[in-house]
KEBA-525149 format. One record per residue: x, y, z of N, C-alpha, C, O in turn; residue in one letter. Coordinates in pm, whole numbers, plus 50000, padded with zeros to 5 digits. Layout:
// KEBA-525149
SITE      nX      nY      nZ     caX     caY     caZ      cX      cY      cZ      oX      oY      oZ   type
SITE       X       Y       Z       X       Y       Z       X       Y       Z       X       Y       Z      a
...
//
This chain:
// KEBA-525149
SITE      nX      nY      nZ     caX     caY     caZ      cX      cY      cZ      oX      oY      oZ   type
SITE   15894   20888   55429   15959   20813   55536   16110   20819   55516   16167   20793   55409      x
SITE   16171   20858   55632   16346   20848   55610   16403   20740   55596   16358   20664   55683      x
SITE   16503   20673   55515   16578   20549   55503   16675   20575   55625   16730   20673   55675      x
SITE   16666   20446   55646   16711   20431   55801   16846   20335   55733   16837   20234   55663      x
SITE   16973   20410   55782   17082   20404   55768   17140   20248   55761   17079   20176   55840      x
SITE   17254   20173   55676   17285   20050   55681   17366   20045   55841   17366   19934   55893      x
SITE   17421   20138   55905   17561   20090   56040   17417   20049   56150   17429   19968   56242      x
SITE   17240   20144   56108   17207   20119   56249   17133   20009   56209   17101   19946   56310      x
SITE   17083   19946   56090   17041   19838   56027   17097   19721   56142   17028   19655   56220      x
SITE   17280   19720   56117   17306   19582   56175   17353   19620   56323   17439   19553   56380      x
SITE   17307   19704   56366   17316   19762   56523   17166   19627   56541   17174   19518   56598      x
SITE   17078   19670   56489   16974   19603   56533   16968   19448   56548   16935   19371   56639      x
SITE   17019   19433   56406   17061   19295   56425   17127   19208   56505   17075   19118   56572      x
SITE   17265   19241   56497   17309   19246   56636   17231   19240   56749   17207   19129   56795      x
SITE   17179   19360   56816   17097   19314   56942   16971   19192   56958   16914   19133   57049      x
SITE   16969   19195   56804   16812   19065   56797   16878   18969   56828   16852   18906   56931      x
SITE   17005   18927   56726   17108   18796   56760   17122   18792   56878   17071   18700   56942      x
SITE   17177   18869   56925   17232   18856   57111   17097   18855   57210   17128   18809   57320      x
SITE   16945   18895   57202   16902   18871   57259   16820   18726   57227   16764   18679   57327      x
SITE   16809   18660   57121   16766   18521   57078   16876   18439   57197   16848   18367   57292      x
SITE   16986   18478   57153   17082   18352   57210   17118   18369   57357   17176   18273   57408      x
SITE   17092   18481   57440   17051   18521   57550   16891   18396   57596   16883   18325   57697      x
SITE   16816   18405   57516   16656   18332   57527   16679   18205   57558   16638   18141   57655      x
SITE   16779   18159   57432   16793   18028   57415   16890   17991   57501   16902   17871   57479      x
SITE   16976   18025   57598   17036   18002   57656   16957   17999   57855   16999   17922   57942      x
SITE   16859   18091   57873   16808   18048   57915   16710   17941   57984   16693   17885   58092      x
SITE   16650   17947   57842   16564   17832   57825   16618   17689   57848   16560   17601   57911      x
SITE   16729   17679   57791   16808   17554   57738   16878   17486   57929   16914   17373   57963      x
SITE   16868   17640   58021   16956   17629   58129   16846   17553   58227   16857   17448   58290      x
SITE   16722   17654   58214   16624   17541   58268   16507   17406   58233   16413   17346   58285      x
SITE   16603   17410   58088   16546   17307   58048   16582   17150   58137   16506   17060   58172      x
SITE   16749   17170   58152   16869   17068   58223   16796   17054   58355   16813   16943   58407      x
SITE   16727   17132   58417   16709   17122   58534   16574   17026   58589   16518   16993   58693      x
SITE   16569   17011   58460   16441   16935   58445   16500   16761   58420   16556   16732   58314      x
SITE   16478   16654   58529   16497   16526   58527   16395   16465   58451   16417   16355   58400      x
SITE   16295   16517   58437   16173   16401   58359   16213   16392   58243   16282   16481   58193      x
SITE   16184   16299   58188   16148   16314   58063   16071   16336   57960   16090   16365   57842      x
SITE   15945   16309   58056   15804   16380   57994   15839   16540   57994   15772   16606   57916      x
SITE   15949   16619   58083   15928   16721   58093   15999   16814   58021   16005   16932   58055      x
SITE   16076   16752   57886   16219   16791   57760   16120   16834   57684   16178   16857   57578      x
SITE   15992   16863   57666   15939   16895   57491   15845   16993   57568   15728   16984   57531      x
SITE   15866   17082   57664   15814   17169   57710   15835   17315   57641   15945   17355   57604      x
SITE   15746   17369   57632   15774   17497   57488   15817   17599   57610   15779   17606   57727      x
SITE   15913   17677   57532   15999   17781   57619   15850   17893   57648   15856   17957   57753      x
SITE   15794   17902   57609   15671   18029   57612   15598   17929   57721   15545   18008   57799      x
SITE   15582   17856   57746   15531   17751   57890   15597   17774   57990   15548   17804   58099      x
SITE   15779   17755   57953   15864   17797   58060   15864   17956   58149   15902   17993   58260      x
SITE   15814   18007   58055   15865   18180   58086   15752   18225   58150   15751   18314   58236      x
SITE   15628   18146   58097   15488   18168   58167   15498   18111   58306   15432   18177   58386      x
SITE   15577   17980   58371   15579   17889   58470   15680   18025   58586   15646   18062   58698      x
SITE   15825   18076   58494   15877   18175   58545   15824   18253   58616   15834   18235   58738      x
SITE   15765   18345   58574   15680   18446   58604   15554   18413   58672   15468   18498   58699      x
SITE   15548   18328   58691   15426   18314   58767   15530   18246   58921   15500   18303   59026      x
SITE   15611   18165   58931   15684   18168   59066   15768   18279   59113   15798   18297   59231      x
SITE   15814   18372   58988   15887   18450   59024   15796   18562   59139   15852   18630   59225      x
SITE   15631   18561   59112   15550   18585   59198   15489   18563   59312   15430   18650   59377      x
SITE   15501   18436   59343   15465   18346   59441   15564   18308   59573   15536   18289   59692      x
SITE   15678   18304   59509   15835   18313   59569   15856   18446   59628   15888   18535   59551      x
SITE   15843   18475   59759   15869   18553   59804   16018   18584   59835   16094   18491   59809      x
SITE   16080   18704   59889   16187   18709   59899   16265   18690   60056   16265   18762   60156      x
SITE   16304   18610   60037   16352   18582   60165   16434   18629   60282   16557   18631   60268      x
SITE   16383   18666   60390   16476   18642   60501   16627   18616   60523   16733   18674   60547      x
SITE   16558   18460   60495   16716   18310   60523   16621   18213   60489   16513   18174   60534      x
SITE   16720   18178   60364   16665   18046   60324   16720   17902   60380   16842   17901   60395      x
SITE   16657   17790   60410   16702   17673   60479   16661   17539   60424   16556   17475   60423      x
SITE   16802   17517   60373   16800   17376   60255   16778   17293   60337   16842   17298   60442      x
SITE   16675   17184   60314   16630   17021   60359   16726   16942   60337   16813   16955   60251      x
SITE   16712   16844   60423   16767   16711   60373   16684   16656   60271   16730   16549   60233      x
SITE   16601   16682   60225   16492   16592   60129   16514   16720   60009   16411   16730   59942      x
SITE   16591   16791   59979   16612   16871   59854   16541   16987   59870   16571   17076   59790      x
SITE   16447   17014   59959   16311   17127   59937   16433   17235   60004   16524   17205   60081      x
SITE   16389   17406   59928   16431   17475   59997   16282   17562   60084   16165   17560   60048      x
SITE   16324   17611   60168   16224   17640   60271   16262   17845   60290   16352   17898   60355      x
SITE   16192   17889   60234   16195   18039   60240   16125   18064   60397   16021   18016   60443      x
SITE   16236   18168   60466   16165   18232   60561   16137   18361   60514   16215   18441   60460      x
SITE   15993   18376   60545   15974   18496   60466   15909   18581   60574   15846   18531   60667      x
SITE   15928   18732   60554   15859   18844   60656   15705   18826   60684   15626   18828   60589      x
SITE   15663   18810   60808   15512   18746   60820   15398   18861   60727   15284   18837   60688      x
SITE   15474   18983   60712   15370   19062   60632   15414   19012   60479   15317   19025   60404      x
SITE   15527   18962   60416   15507   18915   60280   15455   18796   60243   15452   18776   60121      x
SITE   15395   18673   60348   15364   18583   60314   15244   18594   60189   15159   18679   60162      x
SITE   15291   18444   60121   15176   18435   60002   14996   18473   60053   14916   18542   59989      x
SITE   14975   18418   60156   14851   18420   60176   14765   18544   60198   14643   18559   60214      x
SITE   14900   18653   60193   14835   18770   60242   14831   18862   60037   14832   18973   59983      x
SITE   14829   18778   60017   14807   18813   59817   14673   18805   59769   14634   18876   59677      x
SITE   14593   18714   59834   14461   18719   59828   14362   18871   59866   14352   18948   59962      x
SITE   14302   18860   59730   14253   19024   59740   14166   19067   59885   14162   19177   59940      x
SITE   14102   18948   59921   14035   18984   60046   14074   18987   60140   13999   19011   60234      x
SITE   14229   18961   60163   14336   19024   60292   14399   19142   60274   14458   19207   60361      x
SITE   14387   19168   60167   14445   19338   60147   14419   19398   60300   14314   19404   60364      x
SITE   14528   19432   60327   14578   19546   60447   14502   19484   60574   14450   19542   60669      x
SITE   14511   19353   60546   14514   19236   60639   14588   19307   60780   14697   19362   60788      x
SITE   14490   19285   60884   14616   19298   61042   14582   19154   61078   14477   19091   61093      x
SITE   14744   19121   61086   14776   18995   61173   14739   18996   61235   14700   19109   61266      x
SITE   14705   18889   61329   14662   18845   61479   14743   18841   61548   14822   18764   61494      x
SITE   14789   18876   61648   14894   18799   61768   14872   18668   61834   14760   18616   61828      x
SITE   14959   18616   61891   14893   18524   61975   14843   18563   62101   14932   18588   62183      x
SITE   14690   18578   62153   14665   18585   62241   14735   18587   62422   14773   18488   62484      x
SITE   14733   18732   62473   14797   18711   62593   14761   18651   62682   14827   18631   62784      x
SITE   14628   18603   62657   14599   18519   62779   14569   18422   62730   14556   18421   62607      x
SITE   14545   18285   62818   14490   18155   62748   14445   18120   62906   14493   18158   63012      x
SITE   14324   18024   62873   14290   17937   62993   14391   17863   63061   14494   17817   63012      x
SITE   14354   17856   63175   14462   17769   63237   14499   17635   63221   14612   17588   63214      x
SITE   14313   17537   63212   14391   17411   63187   14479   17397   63009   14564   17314   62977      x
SITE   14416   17518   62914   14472   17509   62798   14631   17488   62812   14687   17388   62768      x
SITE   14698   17587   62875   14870   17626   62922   14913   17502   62951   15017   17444   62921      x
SITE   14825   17470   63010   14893   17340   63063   14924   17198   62982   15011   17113   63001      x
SITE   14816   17206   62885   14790   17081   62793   14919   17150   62715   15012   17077   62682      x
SITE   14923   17284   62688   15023   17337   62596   15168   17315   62613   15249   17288   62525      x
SITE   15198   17335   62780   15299   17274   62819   15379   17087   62818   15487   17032   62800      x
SITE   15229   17054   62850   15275   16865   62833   15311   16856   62724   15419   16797   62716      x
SITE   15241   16913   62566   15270   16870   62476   15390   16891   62425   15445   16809   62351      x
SITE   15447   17014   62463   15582   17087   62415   15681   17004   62487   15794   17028   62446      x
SITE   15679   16919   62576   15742   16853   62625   15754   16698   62551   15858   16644   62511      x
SITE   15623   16647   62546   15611   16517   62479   15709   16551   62361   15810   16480   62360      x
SITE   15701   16629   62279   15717   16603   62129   15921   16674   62172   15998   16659   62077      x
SITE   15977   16733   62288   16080   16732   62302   16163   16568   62304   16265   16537   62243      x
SITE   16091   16495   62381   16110   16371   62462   16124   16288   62334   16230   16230   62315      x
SITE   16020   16277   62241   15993   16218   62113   16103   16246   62024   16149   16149   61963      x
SITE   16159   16370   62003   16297   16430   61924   16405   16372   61942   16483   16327   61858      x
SITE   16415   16371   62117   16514   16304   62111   16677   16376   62119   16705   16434   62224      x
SITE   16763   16372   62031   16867   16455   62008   16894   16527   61902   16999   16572   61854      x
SITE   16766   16531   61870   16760   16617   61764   16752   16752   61737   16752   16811   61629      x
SITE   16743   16805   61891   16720   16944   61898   16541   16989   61858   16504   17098   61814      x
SITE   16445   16855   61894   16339   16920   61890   16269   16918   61786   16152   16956   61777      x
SITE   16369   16854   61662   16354   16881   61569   16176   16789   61485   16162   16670   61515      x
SITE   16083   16843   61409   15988   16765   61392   15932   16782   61265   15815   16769   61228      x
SITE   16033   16813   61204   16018   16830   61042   16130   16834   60984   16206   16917   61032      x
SITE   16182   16757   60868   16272   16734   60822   16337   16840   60803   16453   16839   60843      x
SITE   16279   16979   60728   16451   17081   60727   16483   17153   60879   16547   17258   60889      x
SITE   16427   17074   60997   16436   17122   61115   16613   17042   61115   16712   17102   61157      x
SITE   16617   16910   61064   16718   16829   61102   16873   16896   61099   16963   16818   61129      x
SITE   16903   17003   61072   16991   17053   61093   17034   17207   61201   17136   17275   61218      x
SITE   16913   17208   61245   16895   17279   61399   16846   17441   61341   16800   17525   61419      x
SITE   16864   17463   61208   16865   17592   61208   16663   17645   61220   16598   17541   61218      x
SITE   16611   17714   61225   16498   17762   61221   16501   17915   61188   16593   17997   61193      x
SITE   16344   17930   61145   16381   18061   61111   16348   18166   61207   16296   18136   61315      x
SITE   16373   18284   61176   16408   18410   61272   16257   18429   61342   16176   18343   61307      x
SITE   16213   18522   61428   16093   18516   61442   16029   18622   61389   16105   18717   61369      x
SITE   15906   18642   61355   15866   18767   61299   15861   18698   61161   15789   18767   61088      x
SITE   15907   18593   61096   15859   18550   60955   15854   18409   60926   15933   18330   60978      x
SITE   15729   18363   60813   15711   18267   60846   15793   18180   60738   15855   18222   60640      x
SITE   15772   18007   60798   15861   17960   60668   15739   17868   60555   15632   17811   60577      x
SITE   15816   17889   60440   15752   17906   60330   15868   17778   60204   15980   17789   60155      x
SITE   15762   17671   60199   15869   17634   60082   15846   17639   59966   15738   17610   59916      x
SITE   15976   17690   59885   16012   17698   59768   15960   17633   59685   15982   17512   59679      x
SITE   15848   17717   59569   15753   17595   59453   15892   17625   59304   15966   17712   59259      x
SITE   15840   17437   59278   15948   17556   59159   15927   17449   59044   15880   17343   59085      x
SITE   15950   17456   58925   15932   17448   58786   15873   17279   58773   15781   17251   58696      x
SITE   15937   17181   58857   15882   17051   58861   15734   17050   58937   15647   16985   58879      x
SITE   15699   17118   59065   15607   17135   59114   15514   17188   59006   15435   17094   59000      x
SITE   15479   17262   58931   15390   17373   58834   15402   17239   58756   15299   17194   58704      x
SITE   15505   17180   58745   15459   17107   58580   15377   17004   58577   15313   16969   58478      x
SITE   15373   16925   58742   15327   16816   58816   15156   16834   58832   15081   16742   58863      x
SITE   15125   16942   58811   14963   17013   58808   14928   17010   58661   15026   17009   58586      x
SITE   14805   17008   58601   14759   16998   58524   14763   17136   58405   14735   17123   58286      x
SITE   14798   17242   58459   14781   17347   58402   14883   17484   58528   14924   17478   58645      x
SITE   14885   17548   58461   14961   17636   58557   14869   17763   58619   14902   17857   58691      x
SITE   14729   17722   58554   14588   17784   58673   14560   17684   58805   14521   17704   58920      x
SITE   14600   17568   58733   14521   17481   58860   14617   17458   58977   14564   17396   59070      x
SITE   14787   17503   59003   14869   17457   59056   14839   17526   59177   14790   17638   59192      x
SITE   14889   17409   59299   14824   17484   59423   14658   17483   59442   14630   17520   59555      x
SITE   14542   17450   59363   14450   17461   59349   14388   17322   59429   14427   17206   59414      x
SITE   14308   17359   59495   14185   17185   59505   14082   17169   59436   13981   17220   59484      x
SITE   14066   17099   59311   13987   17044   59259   13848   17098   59289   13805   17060   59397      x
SITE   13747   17197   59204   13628   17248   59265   13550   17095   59280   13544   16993   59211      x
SITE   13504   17132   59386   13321   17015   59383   13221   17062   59409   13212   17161   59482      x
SITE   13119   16999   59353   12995   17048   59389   12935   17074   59495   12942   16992   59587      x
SITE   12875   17169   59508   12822   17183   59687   12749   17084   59709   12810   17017   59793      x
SITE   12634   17023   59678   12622   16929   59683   12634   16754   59699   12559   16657   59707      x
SITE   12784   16787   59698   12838   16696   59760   12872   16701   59935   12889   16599   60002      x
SITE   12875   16805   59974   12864   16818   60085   12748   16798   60195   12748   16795   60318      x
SITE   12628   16785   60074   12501   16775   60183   12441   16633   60164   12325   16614   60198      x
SITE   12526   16518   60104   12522   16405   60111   12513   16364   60244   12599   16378   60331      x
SITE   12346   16286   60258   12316   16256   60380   12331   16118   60399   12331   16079   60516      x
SITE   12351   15996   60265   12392   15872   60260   12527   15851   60311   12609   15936   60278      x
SITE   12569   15752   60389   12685   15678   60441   12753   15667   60363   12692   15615   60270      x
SITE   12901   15693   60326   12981   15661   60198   12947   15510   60172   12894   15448   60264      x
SITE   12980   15428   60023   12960   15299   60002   13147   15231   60036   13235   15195   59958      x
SITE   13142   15236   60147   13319   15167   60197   13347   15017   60113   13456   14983   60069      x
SITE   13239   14950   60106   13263   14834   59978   13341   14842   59840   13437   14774   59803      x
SITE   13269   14948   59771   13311   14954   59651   13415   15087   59630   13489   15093   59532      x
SITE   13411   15186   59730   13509   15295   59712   13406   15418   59707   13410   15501   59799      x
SITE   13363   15424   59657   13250   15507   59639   13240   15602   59742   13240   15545   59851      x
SITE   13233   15707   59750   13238   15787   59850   13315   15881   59919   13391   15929   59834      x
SITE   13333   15922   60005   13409   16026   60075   13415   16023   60278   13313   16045   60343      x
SITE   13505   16002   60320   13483   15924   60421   13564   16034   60532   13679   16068   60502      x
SITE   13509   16081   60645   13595   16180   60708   13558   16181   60881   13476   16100   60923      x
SITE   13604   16250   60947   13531   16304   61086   13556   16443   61099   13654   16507   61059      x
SITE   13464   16478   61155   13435   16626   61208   13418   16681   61338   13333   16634   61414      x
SITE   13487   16770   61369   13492   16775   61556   13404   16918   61544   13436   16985   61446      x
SITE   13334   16955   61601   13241   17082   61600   13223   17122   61765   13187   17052   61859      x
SITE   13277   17308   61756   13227   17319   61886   13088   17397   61919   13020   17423   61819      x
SITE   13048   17427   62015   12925   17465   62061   12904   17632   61982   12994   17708   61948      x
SITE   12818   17644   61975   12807   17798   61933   12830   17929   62041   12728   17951   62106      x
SITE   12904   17989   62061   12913   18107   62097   13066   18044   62190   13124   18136   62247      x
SITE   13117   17934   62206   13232   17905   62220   13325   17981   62170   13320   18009   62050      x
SITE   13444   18040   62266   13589   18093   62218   13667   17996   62210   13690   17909   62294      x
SITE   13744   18023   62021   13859   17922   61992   13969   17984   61984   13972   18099   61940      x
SITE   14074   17922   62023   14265   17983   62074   14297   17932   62002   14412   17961   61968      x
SITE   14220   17806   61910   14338   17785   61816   14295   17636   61760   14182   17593   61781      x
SITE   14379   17573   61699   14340   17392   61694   14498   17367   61622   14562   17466   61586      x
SITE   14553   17227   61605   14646   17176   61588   14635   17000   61568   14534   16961   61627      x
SITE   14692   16915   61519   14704   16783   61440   14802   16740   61417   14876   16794   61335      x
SITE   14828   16652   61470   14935   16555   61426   14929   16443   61310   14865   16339   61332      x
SITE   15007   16467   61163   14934   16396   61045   15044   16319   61033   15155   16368   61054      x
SITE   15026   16184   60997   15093   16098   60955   15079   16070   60796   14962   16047   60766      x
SITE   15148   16067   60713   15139   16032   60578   15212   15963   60538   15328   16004   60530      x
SITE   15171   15783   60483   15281   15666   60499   15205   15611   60349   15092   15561   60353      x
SITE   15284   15629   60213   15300   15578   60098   15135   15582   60018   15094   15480   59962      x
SITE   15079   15670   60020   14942   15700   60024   14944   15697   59837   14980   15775   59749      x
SITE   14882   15560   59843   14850   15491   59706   14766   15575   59555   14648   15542   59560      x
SITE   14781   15631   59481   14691   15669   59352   14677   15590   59253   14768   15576   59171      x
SITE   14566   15527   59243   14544   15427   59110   14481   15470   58999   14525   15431   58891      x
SITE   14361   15563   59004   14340   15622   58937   14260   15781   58873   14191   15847   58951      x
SITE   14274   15811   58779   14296   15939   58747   14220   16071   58895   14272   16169   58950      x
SITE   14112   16019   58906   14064   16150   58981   14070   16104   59153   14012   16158   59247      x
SITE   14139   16012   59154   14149   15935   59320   14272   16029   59338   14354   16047   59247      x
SITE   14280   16089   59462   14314   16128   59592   14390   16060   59681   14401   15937   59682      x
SITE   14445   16139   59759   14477   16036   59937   14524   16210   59988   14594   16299   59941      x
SITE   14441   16191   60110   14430   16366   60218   14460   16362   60300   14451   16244   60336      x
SITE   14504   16431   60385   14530   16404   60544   14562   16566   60580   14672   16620   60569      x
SITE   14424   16634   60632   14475   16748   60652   14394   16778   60810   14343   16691   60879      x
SITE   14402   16935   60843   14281   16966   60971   14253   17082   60872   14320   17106   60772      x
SITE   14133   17157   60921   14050   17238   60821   13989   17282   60982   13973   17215   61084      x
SITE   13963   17439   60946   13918   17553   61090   13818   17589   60975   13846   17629   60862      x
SITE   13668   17563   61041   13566   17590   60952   13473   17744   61036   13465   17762   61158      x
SITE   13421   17826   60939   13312   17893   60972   13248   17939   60892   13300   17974   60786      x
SITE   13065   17961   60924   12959   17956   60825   12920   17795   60836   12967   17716   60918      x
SITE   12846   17775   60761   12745   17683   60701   12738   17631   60552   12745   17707   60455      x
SITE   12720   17453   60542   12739   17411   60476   12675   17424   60347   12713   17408   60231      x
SITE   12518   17476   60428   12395   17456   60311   12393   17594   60249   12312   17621   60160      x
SITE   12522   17722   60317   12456   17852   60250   12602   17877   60176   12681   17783   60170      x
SITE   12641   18028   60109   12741   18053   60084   12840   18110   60175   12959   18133   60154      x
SITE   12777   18128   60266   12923   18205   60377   13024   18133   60457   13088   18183   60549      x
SITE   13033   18002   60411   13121   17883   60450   13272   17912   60424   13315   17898   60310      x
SITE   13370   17959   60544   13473   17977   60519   13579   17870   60562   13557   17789   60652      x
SITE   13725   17877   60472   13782   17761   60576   13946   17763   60556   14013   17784   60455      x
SITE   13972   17743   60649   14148   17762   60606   14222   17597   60673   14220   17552   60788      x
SITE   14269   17553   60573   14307   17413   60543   14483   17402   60573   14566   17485   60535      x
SITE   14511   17267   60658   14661   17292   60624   14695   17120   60664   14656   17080   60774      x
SITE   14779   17006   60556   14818   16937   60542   14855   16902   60423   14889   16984   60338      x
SITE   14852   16734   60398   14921   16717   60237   14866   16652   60171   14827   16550   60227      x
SITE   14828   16668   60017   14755   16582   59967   14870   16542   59819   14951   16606   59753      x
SITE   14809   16370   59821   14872   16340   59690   14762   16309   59573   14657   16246   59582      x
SITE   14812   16362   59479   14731   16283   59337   14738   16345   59186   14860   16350   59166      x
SITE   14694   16379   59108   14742   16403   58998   14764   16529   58992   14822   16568   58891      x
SITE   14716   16651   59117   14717   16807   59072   14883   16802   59147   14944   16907   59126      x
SITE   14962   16700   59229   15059   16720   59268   15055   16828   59370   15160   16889   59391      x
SITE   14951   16860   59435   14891   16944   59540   15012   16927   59652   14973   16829   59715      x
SITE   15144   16971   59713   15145   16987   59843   15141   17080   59910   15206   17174   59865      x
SITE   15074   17105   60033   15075   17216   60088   15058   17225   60262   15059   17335   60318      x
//
């Protein structure tokens, strides 16, 4: 074996030094960024894992559009959205929105676009908080907000973030009345249409006002959910969209 020279010895060194304090200077940068205090004894190999896993999820943006409530809101190209990462959308074709629609539909479509103008107010329409400064995003991409190092840490694990809690199927074919006395239970409504019915679409207006967690595996939901398949087999599909609070720190 050749002896490897003393000048490239501390060449190396050198670069080890400078890349440690490169690490640690990282680390240390998003350590600050962190307000908790539960969240200071977080191991940098947690951090870099939390990194890399948003640095994935974080798409690249358009135009990004800062909230009044701190969130930043990525507009992102409708073909880079996250949802199209899921292996079973691979080479996914978007939908358009339908050129035609029923008539009395247009019409309900029209009152409403009006109500919720009237409701705004002078706000420019506005009906979501990073709307409050008029800007929106371009068309052709959707908006997307920014997850980032407090969100991941707020979940139990950095598999489960973004995740809903599995349950048993069997909980679904609960034919008893929830027990509303003691808590017990699961309490919901379901709108179902006829079979061989065409759907254009569905939409919800959710209110979410200080929605209480007392303890560990309690919840508070408020979403709409577009179901297809069947409850009792496996081909039950469903695409979900509102906010939930509780210990996985779930918003979505």
């Amino acid at each position: 074996m050749e002896n490897i020279s003393t000048p490239y010895l501390l060449l190396l060194l050198v670069l080890a030094l400078l890349f440690t304090f490169h690490l640690q200077t990282i680390i240390r940068v998003e350590c600050s960024n962190l307000n908790y205090t539960k969240y200071r004894q977080v191991s940098s190999l947690r951090l870099e894992r939390i990194q890399r896993h948003l640095d994935k999820i974080n798409k690249s943006p358009v135009l990004t559009i800062e909230s009044e409530d701190g969130d930043l809101i990525d507009c992102v190209h409708k073909r880079n959205q996250p949802a199209l990462d899921h292996p079973l959308l691979k080479n996914h074709k978007i939908q358009k929105k339908p050129s035609m629609m029923p008539k009395e539909m247009n019409m309900n479509m029209n009152i409403n676009i009006e109500s919720i103008n009237e409701r705004s107010g002078n706000r420019g329409g506005a009906w979501q908080m990073w709307h409050q400064n008029g800007t929106r995003c371009p068309k052709g991409t959707v908006p997307v907000r920014r997850s980032t190092v407090h969100d991941v840490l707020r979940a139990k694990s950095l598999y489960d973030y973004g995740k809903k809690q599995r349950r048993s199927p069997l909980l679904f074919r609960r034919t008893e009345p929830p027990e509303v006395v003691s808590g017990n239970g699961h309490e919901h409504a379901i709108a179902y249409t006829k079979a061989g019915e065409e759907v254009y679409g569905a939409k919800a207006t959710i209110n979410v006002w200080n929605p209480m967690i007392e303890v560990v595996n309690e919840f508070s939901i408020s979403q709409i959910w577009i179901l297809s398949g069947s409850f009792d087999g496996s081909d039950l599909n469903s695409i979900e969209a509102g906010w939930q609070s509780g210990q996985s720190g779930a918003l979505w």
